[in-house]
C-alpha positions as CSV (number, residue, x, y, z in Angstrom):
1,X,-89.8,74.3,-123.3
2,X,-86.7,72.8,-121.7
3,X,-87.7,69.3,-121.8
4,X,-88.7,69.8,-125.2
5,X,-85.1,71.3,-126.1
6,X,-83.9,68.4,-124.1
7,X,-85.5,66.1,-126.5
8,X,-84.8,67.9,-129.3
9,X,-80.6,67.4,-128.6
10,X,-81.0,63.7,-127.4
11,X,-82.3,63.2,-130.9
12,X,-79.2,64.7,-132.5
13,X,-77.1,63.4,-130.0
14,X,-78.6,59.9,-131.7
15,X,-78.5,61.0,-135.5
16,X,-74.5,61.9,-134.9
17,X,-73.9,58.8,-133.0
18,X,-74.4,57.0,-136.2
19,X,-71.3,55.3,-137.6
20,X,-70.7,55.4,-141.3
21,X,-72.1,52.6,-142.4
22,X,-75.1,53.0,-140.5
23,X,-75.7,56.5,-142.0
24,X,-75.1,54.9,-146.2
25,X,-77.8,52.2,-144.9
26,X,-80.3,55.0,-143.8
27,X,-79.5,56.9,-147.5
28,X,-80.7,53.8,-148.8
29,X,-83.6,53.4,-146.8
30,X,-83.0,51.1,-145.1
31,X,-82.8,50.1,-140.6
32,X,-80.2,48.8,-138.8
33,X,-82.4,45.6,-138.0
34,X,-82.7,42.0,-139.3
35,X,-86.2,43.1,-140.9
36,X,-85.3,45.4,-142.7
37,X,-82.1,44.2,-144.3
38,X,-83.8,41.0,-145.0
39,X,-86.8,42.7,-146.8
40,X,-84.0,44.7,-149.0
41,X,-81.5,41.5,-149.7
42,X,-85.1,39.7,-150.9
43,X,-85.3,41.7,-153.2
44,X,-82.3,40.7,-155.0
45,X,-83.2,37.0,-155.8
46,X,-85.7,35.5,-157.0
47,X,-87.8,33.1,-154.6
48,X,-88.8,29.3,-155.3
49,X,-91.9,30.5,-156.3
50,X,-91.1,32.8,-159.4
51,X,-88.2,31.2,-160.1
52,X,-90.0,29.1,-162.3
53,X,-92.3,31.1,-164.3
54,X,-89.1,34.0,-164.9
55,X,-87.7,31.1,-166.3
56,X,-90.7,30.4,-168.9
57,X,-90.8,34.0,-169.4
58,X,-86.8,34.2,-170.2
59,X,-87.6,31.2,-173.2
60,X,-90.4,32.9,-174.2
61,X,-88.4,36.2,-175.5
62,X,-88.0,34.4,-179.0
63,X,-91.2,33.2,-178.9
64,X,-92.8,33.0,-182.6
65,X,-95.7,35.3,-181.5
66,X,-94.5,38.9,-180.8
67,X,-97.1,39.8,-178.8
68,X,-96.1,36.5,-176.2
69,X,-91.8,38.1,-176.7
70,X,-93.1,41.4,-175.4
71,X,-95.1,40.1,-172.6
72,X,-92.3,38.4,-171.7
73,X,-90.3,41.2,-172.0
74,X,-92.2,43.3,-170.0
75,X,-92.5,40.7,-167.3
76,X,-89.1,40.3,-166.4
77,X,-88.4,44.0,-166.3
78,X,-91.1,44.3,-163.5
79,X,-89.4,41.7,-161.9
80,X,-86.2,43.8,-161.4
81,X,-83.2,42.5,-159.8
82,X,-84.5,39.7,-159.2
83,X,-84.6,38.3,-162.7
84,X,-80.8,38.9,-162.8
85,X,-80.2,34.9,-161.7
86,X,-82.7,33.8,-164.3
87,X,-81.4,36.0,-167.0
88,X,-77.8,35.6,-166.6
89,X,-78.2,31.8,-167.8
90,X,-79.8,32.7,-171.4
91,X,-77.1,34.9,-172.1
92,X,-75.5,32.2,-174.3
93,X,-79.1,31.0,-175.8
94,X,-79.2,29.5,-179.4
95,X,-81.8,31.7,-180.5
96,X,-80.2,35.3,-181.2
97,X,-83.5,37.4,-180.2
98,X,-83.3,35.3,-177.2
99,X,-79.7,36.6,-176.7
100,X,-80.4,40.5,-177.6
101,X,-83.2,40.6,-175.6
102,X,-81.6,39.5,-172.4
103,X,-78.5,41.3,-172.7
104,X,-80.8,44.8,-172.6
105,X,-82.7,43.5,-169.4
106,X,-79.4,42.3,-167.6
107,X,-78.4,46.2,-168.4
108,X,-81.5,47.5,-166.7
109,X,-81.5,44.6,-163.9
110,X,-77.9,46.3,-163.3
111,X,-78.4,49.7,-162.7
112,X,-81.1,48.4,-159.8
113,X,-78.0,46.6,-158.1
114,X,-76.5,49.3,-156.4
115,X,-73.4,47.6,-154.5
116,X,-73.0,50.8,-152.2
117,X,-76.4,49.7,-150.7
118,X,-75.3,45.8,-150.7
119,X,-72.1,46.9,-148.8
120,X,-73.8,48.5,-146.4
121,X,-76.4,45.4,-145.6
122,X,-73.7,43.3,-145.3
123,X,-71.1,45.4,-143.0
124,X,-74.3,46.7,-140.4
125,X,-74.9,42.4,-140.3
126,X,-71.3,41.9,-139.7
127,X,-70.3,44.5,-137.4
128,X,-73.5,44.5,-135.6
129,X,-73.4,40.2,-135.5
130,X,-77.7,40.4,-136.6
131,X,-78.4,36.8,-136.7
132,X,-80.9,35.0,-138.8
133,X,-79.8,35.8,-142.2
134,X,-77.7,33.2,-143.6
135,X,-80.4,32.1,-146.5
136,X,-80.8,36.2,-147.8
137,X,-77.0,36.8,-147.3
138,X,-75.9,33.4,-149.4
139,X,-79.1,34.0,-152.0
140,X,-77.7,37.6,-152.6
141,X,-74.0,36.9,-152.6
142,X,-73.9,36.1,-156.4
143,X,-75.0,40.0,-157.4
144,X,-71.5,41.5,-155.5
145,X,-69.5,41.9,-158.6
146,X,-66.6,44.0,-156.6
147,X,-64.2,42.0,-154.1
148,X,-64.7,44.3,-151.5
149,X,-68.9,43.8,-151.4
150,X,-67.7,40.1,-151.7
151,X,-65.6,40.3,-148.8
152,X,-68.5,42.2,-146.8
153,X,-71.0,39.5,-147.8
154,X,-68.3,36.8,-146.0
155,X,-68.1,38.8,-142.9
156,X,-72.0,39.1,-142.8
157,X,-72.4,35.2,-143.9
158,X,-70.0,34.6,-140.8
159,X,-71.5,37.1,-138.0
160,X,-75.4,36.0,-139.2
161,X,-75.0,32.5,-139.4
162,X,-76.2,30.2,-136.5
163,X,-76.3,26.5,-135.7
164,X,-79.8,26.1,-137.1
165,X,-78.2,27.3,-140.9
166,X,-75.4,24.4,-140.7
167,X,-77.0,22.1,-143.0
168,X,-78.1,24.9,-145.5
169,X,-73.9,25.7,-145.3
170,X,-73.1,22.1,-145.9
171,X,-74.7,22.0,-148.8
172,X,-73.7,25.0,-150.5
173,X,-70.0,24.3,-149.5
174,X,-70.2,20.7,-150.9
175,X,-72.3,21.3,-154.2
176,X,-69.7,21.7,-156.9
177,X,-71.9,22.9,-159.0
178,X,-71.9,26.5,-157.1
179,X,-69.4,29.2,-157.5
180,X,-66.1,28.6,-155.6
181,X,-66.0,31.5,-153.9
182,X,-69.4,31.1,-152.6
183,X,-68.7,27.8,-151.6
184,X,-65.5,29.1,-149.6
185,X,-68.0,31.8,-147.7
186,X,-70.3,28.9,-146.3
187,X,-67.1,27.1,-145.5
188,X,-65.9,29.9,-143.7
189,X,-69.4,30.4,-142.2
190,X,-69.6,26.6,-141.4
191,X,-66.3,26.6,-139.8
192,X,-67.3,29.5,-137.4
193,X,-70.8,27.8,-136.2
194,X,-69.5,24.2,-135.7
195,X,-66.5,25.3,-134.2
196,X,-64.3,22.8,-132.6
197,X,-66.1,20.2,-133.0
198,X,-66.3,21.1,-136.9
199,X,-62.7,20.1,-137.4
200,X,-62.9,16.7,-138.5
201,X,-65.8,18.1,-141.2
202,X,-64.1,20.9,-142.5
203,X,-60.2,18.6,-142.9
204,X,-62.8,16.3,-144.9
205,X,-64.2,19.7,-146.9
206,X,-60.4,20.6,-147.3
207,X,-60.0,17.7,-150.0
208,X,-61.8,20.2,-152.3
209,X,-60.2,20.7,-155.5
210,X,-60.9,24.4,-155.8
211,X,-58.2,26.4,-154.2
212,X,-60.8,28.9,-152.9
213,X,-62.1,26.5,-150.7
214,X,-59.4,25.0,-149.3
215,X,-57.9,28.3,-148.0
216,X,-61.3,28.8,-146.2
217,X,-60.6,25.7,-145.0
218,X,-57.2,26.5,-143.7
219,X,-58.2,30.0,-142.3
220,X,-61.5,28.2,-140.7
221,X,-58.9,25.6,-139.2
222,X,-56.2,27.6,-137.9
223,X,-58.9,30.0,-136.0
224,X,-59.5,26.7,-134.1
225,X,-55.7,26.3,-133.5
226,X,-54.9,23.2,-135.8
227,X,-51.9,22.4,-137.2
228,X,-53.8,20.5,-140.2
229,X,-54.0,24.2,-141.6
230,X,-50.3,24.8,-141.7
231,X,-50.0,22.1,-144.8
232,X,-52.8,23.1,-146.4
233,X,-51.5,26.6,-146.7
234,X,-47.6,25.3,-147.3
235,X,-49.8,23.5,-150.9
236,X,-51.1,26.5,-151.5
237,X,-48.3,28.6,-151.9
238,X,-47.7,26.8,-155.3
239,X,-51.1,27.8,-156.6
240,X,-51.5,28.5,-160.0
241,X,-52.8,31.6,-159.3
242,X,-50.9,34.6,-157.6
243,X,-53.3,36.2,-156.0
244,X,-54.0,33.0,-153.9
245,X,-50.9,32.3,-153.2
246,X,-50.6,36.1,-152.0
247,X,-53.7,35.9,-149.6
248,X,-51.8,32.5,-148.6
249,X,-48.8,34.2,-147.8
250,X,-50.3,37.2,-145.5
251,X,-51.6,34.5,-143.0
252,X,-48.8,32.4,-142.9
253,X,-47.1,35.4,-142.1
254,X,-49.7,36.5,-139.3
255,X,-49.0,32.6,-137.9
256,X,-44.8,32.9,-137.8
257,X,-44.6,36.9,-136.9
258,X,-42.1,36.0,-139.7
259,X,-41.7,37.2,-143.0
260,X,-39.4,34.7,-144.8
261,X,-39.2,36.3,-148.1
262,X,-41.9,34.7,-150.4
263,X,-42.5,36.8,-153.9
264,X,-46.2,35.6,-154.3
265,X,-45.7,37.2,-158.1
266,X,-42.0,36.3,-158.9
267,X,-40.9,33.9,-161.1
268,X,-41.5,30.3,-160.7
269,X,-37.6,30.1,-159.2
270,X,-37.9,32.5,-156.5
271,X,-41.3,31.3,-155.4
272,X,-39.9,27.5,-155.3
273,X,-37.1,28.8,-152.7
274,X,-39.7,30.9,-151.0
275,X,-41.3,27.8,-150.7
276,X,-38.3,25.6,-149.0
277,X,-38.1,28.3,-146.7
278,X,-41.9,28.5,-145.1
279,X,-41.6,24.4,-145.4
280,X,-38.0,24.3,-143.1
281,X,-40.3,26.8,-140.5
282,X,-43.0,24.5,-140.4
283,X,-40.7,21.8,-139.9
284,X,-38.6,23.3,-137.4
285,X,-40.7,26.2,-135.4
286,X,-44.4,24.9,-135.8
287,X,-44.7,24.7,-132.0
288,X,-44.1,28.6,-131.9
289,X,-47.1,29.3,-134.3
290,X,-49.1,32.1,-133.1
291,X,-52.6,31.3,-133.4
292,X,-54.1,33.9,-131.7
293,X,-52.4,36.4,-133.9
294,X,-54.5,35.8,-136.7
295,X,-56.8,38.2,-138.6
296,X,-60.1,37.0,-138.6
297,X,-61.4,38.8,-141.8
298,X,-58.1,38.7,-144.4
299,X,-58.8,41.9,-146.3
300,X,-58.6,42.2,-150.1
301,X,-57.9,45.1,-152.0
302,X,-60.4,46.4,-155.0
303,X,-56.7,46.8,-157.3
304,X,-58.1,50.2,-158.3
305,X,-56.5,53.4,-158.0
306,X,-58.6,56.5,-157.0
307,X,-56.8,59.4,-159.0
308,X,-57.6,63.3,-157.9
309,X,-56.7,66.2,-160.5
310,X,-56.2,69.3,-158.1
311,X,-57.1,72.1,-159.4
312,X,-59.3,75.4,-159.4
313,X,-62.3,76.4,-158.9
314,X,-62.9,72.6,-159.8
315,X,-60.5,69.2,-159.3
316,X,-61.8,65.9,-161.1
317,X,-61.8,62.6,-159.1
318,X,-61.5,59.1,-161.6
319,X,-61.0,55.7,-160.6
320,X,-59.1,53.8,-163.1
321,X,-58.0,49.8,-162.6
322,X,-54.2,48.7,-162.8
323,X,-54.3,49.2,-166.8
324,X,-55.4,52.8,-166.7
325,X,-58.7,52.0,-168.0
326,X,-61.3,54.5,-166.5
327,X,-64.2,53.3,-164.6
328,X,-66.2,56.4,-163.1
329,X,-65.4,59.8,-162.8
330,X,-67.0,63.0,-161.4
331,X,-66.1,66.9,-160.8
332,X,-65.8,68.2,-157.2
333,X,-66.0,72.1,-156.4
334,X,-63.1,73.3,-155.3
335,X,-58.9,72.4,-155.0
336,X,-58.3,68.7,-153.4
337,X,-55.2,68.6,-150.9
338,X,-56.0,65.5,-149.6
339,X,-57.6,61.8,-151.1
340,X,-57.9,58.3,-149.4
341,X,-60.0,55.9,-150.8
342,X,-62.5,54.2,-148.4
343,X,-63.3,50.1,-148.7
344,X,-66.8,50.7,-149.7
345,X,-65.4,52.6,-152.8
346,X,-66.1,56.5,-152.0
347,X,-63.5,59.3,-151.4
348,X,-62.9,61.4,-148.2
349,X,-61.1,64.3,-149.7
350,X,-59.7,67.6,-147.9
351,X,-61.0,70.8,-149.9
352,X,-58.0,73.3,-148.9
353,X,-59.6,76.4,-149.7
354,X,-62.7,75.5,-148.4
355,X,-61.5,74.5,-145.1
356,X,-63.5,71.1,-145.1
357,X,-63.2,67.3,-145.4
358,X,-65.9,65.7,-147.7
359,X,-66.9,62.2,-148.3
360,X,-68.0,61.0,-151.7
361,X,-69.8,58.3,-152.8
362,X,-69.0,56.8,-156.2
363,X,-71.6,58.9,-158.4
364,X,-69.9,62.3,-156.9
365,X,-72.8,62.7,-154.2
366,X,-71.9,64.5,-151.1
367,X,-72.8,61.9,-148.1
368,X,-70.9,63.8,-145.2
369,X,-68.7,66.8,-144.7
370,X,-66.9,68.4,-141.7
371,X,-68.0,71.4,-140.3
372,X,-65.7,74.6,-141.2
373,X,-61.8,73.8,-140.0
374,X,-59.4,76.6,-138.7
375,X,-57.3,76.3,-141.2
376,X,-56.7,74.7,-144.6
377,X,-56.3,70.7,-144.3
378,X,-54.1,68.6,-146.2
379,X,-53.9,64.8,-145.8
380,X,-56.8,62.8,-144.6
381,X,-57.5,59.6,-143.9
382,X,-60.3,57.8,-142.4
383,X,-60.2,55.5,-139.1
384,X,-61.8,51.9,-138.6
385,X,-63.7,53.6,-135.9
386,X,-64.7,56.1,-138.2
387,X,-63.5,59.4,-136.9
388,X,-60.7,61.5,-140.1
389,X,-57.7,62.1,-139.4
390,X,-56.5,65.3,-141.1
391,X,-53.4,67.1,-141.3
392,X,-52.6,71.0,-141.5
393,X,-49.5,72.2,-143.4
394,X,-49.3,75.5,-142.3
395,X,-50.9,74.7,-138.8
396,X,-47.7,72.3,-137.7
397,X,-50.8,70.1,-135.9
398,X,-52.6,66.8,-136.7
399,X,-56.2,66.2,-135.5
400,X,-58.1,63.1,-135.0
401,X,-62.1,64.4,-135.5
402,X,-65.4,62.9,-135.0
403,X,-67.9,62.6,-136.8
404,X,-69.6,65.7,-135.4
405,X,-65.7,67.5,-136.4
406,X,-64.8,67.6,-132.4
407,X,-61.2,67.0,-131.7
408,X,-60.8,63.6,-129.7
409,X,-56.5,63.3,-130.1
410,X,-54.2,65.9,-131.4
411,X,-50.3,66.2,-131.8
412,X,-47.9,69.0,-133.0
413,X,-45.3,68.2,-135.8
414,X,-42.8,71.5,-136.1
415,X,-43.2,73.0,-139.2
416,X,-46.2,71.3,-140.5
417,X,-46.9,68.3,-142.2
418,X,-48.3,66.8,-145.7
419,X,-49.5,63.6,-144.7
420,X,-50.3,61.5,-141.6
421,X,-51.6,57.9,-141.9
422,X,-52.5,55.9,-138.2
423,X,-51.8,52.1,-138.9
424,X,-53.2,49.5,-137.2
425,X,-51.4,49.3,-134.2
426,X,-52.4,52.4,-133.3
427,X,-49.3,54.3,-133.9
428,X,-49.9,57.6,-136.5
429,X,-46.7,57.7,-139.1
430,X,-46.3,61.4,-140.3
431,X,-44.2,63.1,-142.8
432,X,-42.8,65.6,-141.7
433,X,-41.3,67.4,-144.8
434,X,-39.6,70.3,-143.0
435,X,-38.1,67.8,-140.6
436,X,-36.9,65.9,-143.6
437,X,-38.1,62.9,-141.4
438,X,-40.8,60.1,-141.3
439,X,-41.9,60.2,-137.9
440,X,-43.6,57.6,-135.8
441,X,-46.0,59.6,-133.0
442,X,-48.2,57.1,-130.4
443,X,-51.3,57.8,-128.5
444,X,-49.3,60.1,-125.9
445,X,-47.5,62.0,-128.9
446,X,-44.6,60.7,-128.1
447,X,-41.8,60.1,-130.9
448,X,-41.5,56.4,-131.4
449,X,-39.2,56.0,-134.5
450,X,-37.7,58.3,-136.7
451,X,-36.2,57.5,-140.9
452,X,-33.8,60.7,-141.7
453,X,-34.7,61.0,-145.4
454,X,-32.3,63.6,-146.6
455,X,-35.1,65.1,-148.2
456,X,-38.6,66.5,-147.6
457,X,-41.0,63.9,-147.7
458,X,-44.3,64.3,-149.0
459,X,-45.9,61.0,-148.6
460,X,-45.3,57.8,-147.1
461,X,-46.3,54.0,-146.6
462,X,-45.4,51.2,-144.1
463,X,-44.7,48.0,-146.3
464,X,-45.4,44.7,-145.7
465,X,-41.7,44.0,-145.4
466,X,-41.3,46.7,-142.5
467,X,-39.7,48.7,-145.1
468,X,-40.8,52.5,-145.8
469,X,-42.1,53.8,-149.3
470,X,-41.1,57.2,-149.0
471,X,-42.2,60.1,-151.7
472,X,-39.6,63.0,-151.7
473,X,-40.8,65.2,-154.3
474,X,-38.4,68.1,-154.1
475,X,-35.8,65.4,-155.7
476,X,-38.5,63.8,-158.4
477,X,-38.2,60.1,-156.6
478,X,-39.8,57.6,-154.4
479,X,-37.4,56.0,-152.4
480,X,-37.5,52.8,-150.1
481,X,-35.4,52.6,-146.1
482,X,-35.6,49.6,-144.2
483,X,-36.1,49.9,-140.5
484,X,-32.7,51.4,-139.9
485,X,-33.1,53.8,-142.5
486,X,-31.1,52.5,-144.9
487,X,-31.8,53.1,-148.4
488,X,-32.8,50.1,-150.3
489,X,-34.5,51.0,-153.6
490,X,-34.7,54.3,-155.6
491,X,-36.9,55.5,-158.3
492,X,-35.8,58.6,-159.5
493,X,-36.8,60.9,-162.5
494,X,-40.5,61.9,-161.7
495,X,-41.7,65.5,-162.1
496,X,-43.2,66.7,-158.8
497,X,-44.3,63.1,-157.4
498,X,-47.1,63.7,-154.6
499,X,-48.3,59.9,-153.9
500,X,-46.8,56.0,-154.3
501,X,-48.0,52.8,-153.3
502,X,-46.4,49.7,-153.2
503,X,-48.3,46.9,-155.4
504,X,-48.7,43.0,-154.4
505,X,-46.8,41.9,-157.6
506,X,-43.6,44.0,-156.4
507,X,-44.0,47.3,-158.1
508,X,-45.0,50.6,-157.4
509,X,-48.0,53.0,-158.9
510,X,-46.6,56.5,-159.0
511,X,-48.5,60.0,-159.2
512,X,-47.3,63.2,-160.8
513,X,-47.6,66.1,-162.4
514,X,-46.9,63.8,-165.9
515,X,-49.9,61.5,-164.5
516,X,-50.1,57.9,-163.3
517,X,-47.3,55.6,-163.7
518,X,-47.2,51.8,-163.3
519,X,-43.3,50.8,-162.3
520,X,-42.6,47.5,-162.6
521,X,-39.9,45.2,-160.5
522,X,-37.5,44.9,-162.7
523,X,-37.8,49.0,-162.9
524,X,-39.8,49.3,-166.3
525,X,-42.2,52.1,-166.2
526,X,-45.5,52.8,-168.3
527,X,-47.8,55.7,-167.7
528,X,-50.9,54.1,-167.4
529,X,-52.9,58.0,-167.1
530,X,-51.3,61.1,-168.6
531,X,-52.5,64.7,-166.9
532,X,-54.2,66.8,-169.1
533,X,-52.4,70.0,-168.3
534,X,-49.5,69.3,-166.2
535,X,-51.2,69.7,-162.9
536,X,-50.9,68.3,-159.4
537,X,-52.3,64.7,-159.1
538,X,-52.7,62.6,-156.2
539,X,-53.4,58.7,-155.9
540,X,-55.0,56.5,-153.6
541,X,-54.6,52.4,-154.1
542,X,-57.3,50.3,-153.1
């Protein structure tokens, strides 16, 4: 009886010790192993061998003879996903039956791409470095419509790919007739398996005129510690397109440990003197560049804002892009204290009255919850190593819990605290709202840094700059301090803010009880999401 308890715990023990990721691959039935993944990301593209006849049947849906259009019709549905590819080309056919009929197959074929279950192929390849899938990872990579699967898929395309799949990389990063952003993920790949000896091929890939892939030529060449990177990058600062020259930007600054003010969304005069500046430090400090410093995988952000309606018995969660435009939304039981949006695209809120913190995928499904707390939580955030961190406002404590809700790291904050946030070197940045402080609490809980905010702060967020976003909602504004706590920017006039985020353009998104509201640099606000009654909102940018 023992031994069979024994076995029975062991076998929990193992179901817990899943991390996140692991756990969404299971709900899609699928195994942490390289047979298993591969059999799924098949699925999604069609092989040599159909690709041909998909492609008679896709010309045959304005065929003369009905009976031939609804064979057609009827084959490419059964061929599911996979006939996405071969469909997506007939889209602007001459023959308008030809053009109605796809469009309602490419509707079906996308409903079978779920991207939660793409997202969570491609992170248990990446973190878990499975080799051996280079051709399903680059044969799939076309279906991630959002950046964040996209970014996945280059992680996966890196950590999978071995010396065997450098020709197959070669070619896909050299065929211009490929998307560029695919072509800048085998470039990246290609980069990582040739290594050193790679340089002189990826400086000759670099003459690409696609800005995509030359920045994956400058990050691959910088991981290798050239300085051929540091002009490619200095070019791409004056690309036409801001969020380029943005990603650009972040790793020069990970290279200098240097911010030297660049406005990757200013006007074309402030980015030209941004400009002289990063040239004069490449001139002048390039043999201080910190190579080791850089981030392997540069993130990228969704630009969507997860919005929470608190209220009860029921709060509403909707994601809406930068223009307010609503893309999902779903009902939650119970009064949501607490909201971070998680890279994959669900939502770990805290249920106060409940006592619980939830994860939500994007339909509204439960996927895993916390047992009972003590007391009622309030801010929550989940960590890289996917353990919650949660705050208490009436228990003057923050917790740090696994994913079986033990307590692994703990501090006290007197009086309570809204929100807590632990950045990524390692030090947890509370607001303390009785304290009228920002506080900055390491591993040992001692106090690191403290920002005297003359008000109760509610919310808060480290900026790029080193600066503070601070939310003081008894006074109705968001306010910025430097590092000395100095005040730098106001926004006043809200009505009970609760959340603020800094955007990459220069601006801030706002949440309160009026609703969501875009602020732009120059101070002009719009509300991009009214509330419906006046209520408490919260916001999460991702």
């Amino acid at each position: 009886m023992r031994i069979v308890c024994g076995l029975l715990l062991l076998c929990t023990a193992v179901v817990r010790a899943d991390d996140p990721i692991t756990a969404q691959l299971r709900r899609y039935g699928m195994q942490p192993t390289q047979e298993s993944i591969r059999g799924y990301l098949r699925q999604l593209y069609p092989t040599a061998d159909s690709q041909e006849q998909m492609e008679r049947w896709a010309q045959e849906l304005g065929h003369r003879d009905p009976s031939r259009r609804d064979y057609a019709m009827r084959s490419l549905h059964a061929a599911g996903a996979a006939a996405g590819m071969i469909l997506q080309r007939h889209l602007s056919s001459d023959v308008p039956e030809v053009r109605r009929r796809v469009r309602v197959l490419l509707a079906e074929t996308k409903k079978l791409l779920n991207e939660d279950a793409i997202y969570a192929a491609y992170m248990t390849v990446a973190q878990r470095h499975i080799p051996g899938l280079a051709p399903e990872v680059l044969h799939s990579l076309p279906f991630a419509g959002e950046s964040h699967v996209r970014l996945a898929g280059l992680r996966a395309l890196v950590a999978t790919s071995q010396a065997a799949d450098a020709e197959r990389l070669r070619a896909t990063a050299r065929d211009p007739r490929t998307e560029s952003t695919l072509r800048a993920a085998a470039t990246r790949a290609l980069g990582r398996v040739l290594g050193a000896e790679g340089v002189p091929e990826i400086e000759s890939i670099a003459r690409d005129p696609d800005p995509h892939v030359r920045f994956a030529c400058a990050h691959a060449l910088a991981l290798e510690r050239q300085a051929s990177a540091l002009p490619l990058l200095l070019a791409l600062l004056e690309d036409g397109e801001p969020h380029m020259r943005f990603q650009t930007v972040v790793l020069l600054r990970q290279l200098a440990g240097k911010r030297h003010d660049f406005a990757a969304y200013g006007s074309e005069e402030q980015r030209a003197a941004g400009v002289a500046r990063w040239r004069r430090w490449a001139r002048e400090e390039a043999a201080t560049v910190r190579w080791t410093a850089i981030d392997e995988h540069l993130g990228a952000r969704r630009n969507r804002i997860l919005v929470a309606f608190c209220g009860r018995p029921r709060s509403e969660i909707v994601e809406i892009d930068l223009e307010g435009r609503a893309l999902r939304r779903f009902h939650i039981d119970g009064y949501v204290y607490g909201l971070h949006a998680l890279p994959n695209g669900h939502a770990l809120v805290s249920l106060y009255y409940h006592r619980r913190v939830v994860e939500f995928d994007r339909g509204g499904r439960e996927v895993w919850t916390s047992k009972p707390l003590r007391v009622a939580p309030g801010g929550v955030q989940q960590l890289v190593s996917g353990h919650v961190l949660v705050t208490y406002p009436r228990g003057q404590i923050i917790e740090e819990l696994d994913l079986t809700s033990r307590v692994v790291w703990s501090v006290t904050v007197p009086h309570g605290v809204h929100h807590a946030e632990r950045m990524p070197n390692g030090i947890t940045r509370v607001s303390a709202y009785a304290l009228s402080q920002v506080r900055e609490y390491d591993r040992r809980g001692r106090v690191r840094r403290t920002i005297a905010t003359g008000a109760q702060p509610q919310f808060s967020q480290k900026l790029e700059s080193g600066n503070t976003l601070v939310v003081l909602r008894t006074r109705n504004e968001v306010v910025e301090f430097d590092p000395k706590g100095e005040r730098v920017r106001a926004w006043p006039q809200f009505q009970h803010p609760t959340t603020a985020f800094a955007l990459p353009d220069g601006g801030i998104v706002v949440g309160d009880h009026r609703g969501v509201h875009r602020v732009g640099r120059d101070g002009s606000r719009r509300t991009i999401l009214p509330s419906p009654a006046n209520q408490r909102i919260l916001i999460a940018y991702h």
